[in-house]
C-alpha positions as CSV (number, residue, x, y, z in Angstrom):
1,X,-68.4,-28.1,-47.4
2,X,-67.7,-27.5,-51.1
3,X,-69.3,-25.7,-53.9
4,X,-68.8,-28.4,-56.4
5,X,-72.2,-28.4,-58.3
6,X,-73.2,-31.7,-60.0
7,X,-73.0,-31.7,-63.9
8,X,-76.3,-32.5,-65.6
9,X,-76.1,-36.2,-66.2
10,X,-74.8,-37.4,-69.2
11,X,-77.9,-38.6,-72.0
12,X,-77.3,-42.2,-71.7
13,X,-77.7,-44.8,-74.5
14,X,-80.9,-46.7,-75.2
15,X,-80.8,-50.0,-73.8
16,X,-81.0,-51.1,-77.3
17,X,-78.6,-48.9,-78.2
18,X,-74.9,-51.4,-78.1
19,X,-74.8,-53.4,-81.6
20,X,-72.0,-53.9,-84.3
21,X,-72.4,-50.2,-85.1
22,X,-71.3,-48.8,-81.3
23,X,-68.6,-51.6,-81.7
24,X,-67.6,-49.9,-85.2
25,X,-67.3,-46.4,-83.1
26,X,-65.4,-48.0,-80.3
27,X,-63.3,-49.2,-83.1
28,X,-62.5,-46.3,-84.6
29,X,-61.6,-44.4,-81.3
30,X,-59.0,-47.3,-80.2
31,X,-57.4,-47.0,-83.6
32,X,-57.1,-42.9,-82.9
33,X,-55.9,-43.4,-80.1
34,X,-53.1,-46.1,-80.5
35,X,-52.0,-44.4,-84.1
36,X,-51.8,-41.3,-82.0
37,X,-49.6,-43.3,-79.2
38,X,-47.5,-44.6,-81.5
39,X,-47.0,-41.6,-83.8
40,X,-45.0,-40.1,-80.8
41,X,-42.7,-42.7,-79.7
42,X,-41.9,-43.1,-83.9
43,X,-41.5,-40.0,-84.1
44,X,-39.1,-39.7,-80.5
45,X,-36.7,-43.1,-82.2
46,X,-36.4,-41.4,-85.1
47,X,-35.4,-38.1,-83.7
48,X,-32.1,-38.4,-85.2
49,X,-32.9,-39.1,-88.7
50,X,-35.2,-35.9,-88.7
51,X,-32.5,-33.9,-86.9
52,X,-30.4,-35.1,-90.0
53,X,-32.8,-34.5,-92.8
54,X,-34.0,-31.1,-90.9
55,X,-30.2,-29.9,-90.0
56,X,-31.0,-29.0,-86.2
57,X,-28.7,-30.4,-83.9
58,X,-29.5,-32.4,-80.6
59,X,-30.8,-29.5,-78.0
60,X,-32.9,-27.9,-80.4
61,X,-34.5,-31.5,-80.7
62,X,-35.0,-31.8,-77.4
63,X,-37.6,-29.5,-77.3
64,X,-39.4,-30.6,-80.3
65,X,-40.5,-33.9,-77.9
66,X,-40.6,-31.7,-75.0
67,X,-43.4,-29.0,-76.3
68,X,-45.3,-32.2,-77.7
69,X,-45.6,-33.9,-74.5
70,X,-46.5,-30.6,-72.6
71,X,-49.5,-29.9,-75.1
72,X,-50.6,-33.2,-75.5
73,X,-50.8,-33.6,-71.5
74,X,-52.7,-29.9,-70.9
75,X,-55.0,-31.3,-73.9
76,X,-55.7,-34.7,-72.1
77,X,-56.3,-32.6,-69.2
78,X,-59.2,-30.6,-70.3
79,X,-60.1,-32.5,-73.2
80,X,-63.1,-34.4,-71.5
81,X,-64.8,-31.1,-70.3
82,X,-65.1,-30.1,-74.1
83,X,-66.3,-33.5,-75.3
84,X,-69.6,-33.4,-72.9
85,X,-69.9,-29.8,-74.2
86,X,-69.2,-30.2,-78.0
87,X,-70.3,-34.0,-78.3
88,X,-68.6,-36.9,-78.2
89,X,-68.7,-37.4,-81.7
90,X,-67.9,-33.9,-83.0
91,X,-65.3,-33.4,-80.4
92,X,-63.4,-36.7,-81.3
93,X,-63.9,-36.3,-85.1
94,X,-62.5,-32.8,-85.0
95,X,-59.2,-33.8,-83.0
96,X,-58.4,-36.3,-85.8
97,X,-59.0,-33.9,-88.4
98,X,-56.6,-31.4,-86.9
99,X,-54.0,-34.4,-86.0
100,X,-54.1,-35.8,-89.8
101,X,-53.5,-32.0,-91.2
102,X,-50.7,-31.1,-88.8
103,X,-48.9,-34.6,-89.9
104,X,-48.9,-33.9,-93.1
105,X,-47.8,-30.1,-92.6
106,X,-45.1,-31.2,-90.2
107,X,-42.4,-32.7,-92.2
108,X,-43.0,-29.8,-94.5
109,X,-42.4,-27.1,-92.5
110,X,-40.1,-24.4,-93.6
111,X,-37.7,-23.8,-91.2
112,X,-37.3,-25.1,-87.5
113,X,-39.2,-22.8,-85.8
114,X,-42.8,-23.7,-87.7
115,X,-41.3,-27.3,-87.6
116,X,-41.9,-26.8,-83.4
117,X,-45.2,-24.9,-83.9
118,X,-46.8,-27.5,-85.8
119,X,-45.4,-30.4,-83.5
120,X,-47.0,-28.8,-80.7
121,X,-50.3,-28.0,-82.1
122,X,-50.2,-31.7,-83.1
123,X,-49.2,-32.9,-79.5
124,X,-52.0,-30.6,-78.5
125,X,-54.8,-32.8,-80.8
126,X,-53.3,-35.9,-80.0
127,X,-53.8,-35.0,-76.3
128,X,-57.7,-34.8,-76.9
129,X,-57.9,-38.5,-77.6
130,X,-57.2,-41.2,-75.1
131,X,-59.8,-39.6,-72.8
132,X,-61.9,-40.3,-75.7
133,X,-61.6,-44.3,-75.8
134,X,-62.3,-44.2,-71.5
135,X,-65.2,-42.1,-72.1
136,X,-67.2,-44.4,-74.6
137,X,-66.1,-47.5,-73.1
138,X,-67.5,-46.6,-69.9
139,X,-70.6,-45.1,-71.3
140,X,-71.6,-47.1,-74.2
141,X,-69.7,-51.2,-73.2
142,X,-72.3,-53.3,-71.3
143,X,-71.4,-54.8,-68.0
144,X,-70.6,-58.3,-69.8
145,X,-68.0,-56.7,-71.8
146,X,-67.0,-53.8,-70.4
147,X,-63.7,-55.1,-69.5
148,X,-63.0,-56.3,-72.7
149,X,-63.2,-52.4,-73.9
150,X,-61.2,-51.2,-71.2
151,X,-58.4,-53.7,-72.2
152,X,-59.1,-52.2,-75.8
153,X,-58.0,-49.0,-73.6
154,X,-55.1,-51.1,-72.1
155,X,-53.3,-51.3,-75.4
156,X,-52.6,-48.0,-75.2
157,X,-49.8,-48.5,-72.0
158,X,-49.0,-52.0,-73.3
159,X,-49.1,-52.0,-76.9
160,X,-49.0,-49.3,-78.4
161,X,-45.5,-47.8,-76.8
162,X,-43.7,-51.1,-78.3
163,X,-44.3,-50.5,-81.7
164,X,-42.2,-47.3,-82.0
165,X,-39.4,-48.9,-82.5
166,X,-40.5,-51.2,-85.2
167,X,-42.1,-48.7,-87.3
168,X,-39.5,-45.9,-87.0
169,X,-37.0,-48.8,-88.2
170,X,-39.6,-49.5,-91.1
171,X,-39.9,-46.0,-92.0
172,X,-36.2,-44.8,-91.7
173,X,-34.4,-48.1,-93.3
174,X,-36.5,-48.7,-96.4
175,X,-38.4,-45.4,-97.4
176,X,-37.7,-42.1,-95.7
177,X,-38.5,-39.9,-92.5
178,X,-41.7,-38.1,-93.7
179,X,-43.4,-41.2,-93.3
180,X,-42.6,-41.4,-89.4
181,X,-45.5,-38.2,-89.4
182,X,-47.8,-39.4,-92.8
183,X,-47.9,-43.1,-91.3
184,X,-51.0,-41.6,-89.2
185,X,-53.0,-40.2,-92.0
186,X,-54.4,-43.6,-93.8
187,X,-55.4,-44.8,-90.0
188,X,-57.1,-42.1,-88.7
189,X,-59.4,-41.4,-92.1
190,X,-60.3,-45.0,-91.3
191,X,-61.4,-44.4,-88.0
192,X,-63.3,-41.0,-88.6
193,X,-65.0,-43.2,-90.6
194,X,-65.6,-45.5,-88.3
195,X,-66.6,-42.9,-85.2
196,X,-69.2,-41.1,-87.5
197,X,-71.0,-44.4,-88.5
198,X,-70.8,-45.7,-84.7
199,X,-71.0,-43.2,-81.8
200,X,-74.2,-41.4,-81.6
201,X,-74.7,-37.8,-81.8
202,X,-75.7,-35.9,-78.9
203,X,-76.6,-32.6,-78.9
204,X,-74.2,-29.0,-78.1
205,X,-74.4,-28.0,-74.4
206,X,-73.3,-24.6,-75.3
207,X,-74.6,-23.5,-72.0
208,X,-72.3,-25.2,-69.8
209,X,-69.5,-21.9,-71.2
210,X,-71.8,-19.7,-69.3
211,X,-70.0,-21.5,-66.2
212,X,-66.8,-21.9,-68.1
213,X,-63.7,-22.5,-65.3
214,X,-61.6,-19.9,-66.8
215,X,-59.5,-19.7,-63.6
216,X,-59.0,-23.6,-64.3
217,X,-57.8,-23.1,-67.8
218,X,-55.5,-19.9,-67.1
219,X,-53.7,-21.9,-64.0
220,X,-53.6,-25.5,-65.0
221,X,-52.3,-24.8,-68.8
222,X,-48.9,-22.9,-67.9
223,X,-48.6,-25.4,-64.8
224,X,-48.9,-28.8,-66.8
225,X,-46.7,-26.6,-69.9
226,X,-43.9,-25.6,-67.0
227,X,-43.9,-28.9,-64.9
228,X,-43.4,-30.8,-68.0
229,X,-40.8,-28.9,-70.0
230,X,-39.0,-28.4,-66.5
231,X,-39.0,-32.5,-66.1
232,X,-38.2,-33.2,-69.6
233,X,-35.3,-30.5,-70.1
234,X,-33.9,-30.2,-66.8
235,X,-31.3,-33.3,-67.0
236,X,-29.7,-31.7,-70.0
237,X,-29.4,-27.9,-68.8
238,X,-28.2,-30.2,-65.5
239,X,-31.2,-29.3,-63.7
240,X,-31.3,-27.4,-60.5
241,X,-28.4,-25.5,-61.4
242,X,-30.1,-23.8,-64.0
243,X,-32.5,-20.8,-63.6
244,X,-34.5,-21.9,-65.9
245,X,-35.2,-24.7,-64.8
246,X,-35.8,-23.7,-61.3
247,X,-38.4,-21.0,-63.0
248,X,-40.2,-23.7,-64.9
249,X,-40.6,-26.6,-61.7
250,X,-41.3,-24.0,-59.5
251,X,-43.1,-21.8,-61.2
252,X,-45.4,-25.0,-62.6
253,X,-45.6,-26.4,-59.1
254,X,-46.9,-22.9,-57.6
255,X,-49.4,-22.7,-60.6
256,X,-50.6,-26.2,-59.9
257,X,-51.0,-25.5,-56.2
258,X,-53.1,-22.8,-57.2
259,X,-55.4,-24.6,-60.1
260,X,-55.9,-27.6,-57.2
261,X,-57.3,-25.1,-54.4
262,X,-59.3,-23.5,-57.7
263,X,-61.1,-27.0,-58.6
264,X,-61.6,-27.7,-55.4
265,X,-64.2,-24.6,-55.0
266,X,-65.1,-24.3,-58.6
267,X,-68.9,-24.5,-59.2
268,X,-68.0,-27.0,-62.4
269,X,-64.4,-28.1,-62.1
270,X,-62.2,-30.3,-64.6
271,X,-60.9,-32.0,-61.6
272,X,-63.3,-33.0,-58.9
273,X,-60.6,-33.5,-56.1
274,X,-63.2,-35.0,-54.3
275,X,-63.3,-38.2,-56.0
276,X,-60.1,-38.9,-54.5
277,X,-61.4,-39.9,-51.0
278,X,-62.1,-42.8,-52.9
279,X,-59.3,-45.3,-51.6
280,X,-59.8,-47.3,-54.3
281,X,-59.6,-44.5,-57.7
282,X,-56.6,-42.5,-55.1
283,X,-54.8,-46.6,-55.1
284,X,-55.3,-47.0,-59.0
285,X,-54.1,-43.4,-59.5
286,X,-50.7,-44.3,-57.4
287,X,-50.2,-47.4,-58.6
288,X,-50.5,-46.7,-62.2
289,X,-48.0,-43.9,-61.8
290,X,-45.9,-46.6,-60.4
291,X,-46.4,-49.1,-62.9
292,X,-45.7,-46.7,-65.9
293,X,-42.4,-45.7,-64.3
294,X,-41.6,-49.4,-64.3
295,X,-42.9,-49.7,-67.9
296,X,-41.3,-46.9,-69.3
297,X,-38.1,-48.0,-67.8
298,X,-38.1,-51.8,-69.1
299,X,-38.7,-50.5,-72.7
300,X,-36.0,-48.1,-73.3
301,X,-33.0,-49.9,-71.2
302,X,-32.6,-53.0,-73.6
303,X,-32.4,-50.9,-76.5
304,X,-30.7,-47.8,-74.9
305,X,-27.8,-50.5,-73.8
306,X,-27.7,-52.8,-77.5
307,X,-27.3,-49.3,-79.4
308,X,-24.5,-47.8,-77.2
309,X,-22.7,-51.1,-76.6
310,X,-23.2,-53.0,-79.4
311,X,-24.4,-50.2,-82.0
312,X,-27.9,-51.6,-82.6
313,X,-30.3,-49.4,-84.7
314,X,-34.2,-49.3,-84.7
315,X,-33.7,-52.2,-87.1
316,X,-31.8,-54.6,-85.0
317,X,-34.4,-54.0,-82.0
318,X,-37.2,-54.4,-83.7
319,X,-37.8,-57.8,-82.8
320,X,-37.5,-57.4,-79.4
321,X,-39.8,-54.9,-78.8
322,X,-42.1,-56.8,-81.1
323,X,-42.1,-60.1,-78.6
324,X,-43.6,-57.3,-76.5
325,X,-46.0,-55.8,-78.5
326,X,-47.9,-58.6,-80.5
327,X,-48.3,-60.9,-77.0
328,X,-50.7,-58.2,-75.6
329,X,-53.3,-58.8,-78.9
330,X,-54.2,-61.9,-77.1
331,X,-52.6,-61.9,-73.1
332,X,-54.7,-58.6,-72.6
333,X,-58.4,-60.3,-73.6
334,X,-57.1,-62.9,-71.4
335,X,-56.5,-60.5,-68.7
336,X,-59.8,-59.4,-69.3
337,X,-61.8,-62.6,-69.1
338,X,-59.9,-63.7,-66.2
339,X,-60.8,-60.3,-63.9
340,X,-64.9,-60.5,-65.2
341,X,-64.9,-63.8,-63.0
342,X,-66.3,-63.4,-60.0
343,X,-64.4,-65.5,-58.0
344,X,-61.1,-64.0,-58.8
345,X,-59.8,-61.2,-56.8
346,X,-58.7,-58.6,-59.3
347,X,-55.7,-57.7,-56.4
348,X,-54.5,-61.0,-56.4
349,X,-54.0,-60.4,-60.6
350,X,-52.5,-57.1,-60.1
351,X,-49.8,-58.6,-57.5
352,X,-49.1,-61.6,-59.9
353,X,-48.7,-58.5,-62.7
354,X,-46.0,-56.6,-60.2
355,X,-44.5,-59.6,-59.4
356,X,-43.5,-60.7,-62.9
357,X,-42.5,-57.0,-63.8
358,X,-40.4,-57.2,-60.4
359,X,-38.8,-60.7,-61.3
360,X,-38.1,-59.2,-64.9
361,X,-36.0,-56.3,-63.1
362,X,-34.2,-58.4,-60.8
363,X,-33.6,-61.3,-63.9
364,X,-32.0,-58.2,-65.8
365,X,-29.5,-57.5,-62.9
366,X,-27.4,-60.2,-64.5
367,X,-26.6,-58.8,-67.5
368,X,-23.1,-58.3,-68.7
369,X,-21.7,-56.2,-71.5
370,X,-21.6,-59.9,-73.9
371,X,-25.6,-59.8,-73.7
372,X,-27.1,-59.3,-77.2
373,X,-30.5,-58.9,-77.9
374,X,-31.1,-62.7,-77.8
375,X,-30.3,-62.7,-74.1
376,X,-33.4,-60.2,-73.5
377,X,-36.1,-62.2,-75.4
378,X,-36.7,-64.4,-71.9
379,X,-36.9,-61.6,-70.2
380,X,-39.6,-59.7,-72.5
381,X,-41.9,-62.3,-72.1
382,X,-42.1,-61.7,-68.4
383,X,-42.7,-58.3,-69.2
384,X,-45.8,-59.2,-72.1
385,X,-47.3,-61.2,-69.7
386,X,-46.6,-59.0,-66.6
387,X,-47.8,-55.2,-67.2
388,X,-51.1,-56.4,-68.8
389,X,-52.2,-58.0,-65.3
390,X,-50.7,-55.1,-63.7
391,X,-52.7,-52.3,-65.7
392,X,-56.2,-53.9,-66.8
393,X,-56.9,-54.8,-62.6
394,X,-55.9,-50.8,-62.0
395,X,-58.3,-49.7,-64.9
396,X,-61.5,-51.9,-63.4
397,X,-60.6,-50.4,-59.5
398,X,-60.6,-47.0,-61.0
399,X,-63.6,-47.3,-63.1
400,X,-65.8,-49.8,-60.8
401,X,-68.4,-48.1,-58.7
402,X,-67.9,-44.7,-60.9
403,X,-71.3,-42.5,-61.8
404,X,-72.2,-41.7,-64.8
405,X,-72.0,-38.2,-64.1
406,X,-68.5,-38.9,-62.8
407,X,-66.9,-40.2,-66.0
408,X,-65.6,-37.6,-67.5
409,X,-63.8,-36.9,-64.3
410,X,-62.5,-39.7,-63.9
411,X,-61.3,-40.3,-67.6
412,X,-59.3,-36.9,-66.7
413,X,-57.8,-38.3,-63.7
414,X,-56.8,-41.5,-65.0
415,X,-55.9,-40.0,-68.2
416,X,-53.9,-37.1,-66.9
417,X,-51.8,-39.1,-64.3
418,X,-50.8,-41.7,-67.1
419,X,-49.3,-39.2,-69.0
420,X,-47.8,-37.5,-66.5
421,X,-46.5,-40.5,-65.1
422,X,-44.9,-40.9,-68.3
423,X,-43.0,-37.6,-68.3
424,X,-42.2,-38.0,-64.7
425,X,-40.0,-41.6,-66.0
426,X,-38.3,-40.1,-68.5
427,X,-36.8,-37.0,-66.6
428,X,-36.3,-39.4,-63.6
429,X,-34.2,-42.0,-65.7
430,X,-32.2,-39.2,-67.4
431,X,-31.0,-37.9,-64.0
432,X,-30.3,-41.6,-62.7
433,X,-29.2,-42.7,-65.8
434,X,-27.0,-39.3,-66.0
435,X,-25.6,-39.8,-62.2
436,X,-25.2,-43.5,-62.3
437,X,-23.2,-42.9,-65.4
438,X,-20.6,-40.4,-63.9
439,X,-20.6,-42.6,-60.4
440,X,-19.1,-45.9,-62.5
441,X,-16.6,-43.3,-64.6
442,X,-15.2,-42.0,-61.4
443,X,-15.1,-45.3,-59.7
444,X,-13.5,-47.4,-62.7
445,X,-11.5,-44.1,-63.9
446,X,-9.7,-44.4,-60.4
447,X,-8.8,-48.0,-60.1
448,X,-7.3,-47.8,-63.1
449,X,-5.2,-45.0,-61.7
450,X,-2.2,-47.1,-60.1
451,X,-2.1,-49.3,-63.3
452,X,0.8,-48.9,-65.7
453,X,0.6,-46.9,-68.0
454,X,-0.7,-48.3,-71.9
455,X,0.9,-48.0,-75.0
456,X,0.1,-47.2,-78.1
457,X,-3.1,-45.0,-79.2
458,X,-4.8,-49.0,-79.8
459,X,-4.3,-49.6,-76.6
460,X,-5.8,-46.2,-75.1
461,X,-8.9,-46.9,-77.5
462,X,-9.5,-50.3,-76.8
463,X,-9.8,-49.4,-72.8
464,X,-11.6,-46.4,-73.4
465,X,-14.4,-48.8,-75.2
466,X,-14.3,-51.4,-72.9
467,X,-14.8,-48.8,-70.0
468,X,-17.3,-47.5,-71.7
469,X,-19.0,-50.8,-72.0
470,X,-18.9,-51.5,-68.6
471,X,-20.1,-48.0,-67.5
472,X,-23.2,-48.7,-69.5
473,X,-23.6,-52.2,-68.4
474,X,-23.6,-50.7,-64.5
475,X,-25.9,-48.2,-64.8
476,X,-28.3,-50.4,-66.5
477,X,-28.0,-52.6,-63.7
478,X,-28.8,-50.0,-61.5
479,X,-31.9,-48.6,-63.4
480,X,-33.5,-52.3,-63.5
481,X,-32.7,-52.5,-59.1
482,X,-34.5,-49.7,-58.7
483,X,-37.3,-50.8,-61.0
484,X,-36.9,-53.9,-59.6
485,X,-37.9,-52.5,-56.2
486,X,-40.8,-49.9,-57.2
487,X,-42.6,-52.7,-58.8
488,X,-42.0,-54.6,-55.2
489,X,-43.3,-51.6,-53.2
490,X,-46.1,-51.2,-55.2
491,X,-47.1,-54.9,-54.4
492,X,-47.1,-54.1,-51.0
493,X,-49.6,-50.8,-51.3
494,X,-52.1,-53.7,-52.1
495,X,-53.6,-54.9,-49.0
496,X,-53.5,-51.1,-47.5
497,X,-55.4,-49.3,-49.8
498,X,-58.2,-50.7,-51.6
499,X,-61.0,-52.8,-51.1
500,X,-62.2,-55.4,-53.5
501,X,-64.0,-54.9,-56.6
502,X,-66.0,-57.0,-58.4
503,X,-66.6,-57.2,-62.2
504,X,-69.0,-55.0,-63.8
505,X,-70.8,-57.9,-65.1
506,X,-71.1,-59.0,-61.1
507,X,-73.3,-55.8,-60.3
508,X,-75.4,-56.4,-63.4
């Protein structure tokens, strides 16, 4: 037996209560949150222009995007308890505010050192929001179309990540690099505007501190902080043969082992562990973690490879990511109608989804060091098409048969594994990226050993560019094999795990 006691239920809406002004609200979050997305792959692309303008060099940027993603992760970890104690509303509204005041501070920070503060105080508001979007769609969406908001919470994975690239190049070509952090401000005055004319105020349930998890909050923050730092930074101080880096992933992984045995027993956790015996939620969880390794992966190896063999900038892969982007505006309310039939078996749209992703990785094995971007374009449609049918179906198992009382945990649960997810990719890819690299150096390096030896310091240049060519070409390769075979695995968790879940509208 547990001691998990069972939050007072949430004060639900009036059945009267969803009109054009809820929609207004929901609005204004899914702006907040996908300004918020984007603002940190923008700001990631155009790390090196704001290195430049803010003469730091390449490890001290490193960090800047590492202690963003650490405090916007512990954020989106605790961020729902606050929002059923503060309000929805005021909650929400004040996590903008602070996001919008730190943007504008941030590319006019003094020195490098209150640059970092002020990018992770802004990672930690931007953390508070996607929870945000999950919460009201759940709670305020009727069954009809409560699909249709959680593909508004789709975008997030699908749409919103593809856009950095655009924008930076917008940003960085034709005005200059403060506007990769003031691009937010205009869009998120717009949708406080919007969430204090649509989401209804509830009232301060100051006594739920009385049972504050202080325990939680002491553990999980340095263990989310460590882990992530440890992920993110542990390919360039080459990993475990540094002592920091041993400190921070063991460390973090100690911390978290402790914060997990403290929600477990905690009278009002921010993780009810619980939940998870729930095959279908513990299959979404998985899965999605999966899929956003996959993800990740397919949107930074075409325009990792175009800018180191063929020197593209933002500019040049603009379109590209944008045949990925602007598809999801309509494939993803597609998605959505498509799953709220009855008849159709949301697994069989999530293994049509892994499939495509997995015939896009296996397509991309054929590339050679002549592909230009016009050789991806094929391939990027598989992938618009693909990772909406493979995210949408994971949001309506995780979300179908969930309590109202449960909502907040399971807007932490989805929400926290997506971002860690995300972190998890990146220091993955670095390593095999990293070791793939060195593996084709070696190997191409020593059959070149017996041939004669070149004259002439052209001749030495032009092979040491087309190795180089061909060393990114292979490890490319390699990255979209293995993707290639975690969306395929992932296909086959399917018929073990979960049961079948019907549309919302269904149960209504």
């Amino acid at each position: 037996m547990t001691a998990v006691a069972t939050l007072p239920p949430l004060k639900a809406p009036a059945p009267n209560a969803f009109g054009l002004q809820t929609i207004i609200g929901l609005v204004g979050v899914l702006i907040a949150v996908l300004v918020a997305g984007i603002n940190e792959g923008v700001t990631r692309i155009a790390l090196a222009d704001i290195r430049g303008a803010m003469f730091i060099g390449y490890d001290e940027a490193t960090w800047v995007t590492s202690l963003y993603s650490a405090t916007s992760l512990t954020a989106t970890a605790f961020a729902p308890w606050f929002a059923v104690t503060l309000s929805l509303r005021r909650f929400t509204l004040g996590a903008i505010a602070a996001f919008i005041v730190l943007a504008l501070l941030c590319p006019l920070a003094p020195d490098y050192r209150s640059f970092l503060l002020l990018r992770a105080l802004q990672g930690l508001a931007a953390g508070c929001l996607p929870p945000m979007l999950m919460t009201v769609a759940l709670r305020f969406l009727p069954p009809g179309i409560k699909l249709y908001g959680l593909a508004g919470y789709a975008l997030t994975a699908t749409f919103a990540p593809s856009l950095g690239t655009p924008l930076a190049a917008l940003w960085t070509e034709y005005f200059n690099w403060h506007w990769t952090f003031w691009q937010v401000i205009a869009p998120c005055a717009v949708a406080m505007i919007a969430i204090a004319h649509g989401i209804p105020q509830d009232p301060l349930r100051l006594e739920r501190f009385k049972s504050f998890n202080w325990r939680g909050v002491l553990l999980g923050t340095p263990a989310i902080c460590m882990l992530v730092t440890g992920l993110l930074q542990g390919n360039r101080l080459d990993g475990f043969e540094s002592t920091l880096i041993v400190g921070l992933l063991g460390g973090g992984t100690l911390l978290l082992v402790l914060f997990l045995v403290n929600e477990w027993f905690a009278p009002i956790p921010f993780f009810k562990l619980q939940m998870l015996s729930n095959l279908n939620l513990s299959h979404a969880l998985i899965t999605l973690g999966g899929v956003l390794v996959v993800l990740t992966a397919t949107g930074s190896i075409p325009s990792s490879y175009l800018a180191q063999v063929h020197g593209y900038r933002p500019l040049q892969t603009a379109p590209m990511m944008l045949l990925v982007a602007l598809p999801q505006l309509l494939v993803l309310p597609l998605v959505a109608a498509l799953c709220n039939i009855r008849r159709i078996d949301c697994r069989w749209v999530l293994t049509t989804g892994l499939g495509l992703l997995a015939l896009y990785c296996f397509a991309a094995t054929r590339m050679s060091p002549e592909w230009i971007r016009d050789n991806f374009y094929a391939l990027q449609l598989l992938q618009a098409v693909g990772q909406p049918m493979a995210v949408l179906p994971l949001l309506m198992q995780a979300t179908g048969g969930i309590a109202p009382p449960d909502g907040p945990f399971a807007s932490a649960w989805f929400n926290t594994v997506r971002g860690l997810a995300s972190v998890i990719a990146t220091g993955v890819l670095d390593a095999l990226t990293t070791s793939r690299q060195h593996f084709h150096s070696h190997v191409l390096v020593d059959r070149l050993g017996n041939t004669p030896e070149l004259a002439g310091q052209d001749a030495l240049a032009s092979l040491a560019h087309r190795l180089h060519e061909q060393v990114v070409t292979l490890t490319s390769i390699d990255l979209y094999y293995c993707m290639g075979w975690v969306a395929a695995a992932l296909i086959l968790l399917i018929p073990l795990m979960p049961s079948r879940v019907y549309p919302p509208r269904a149960a209504a």
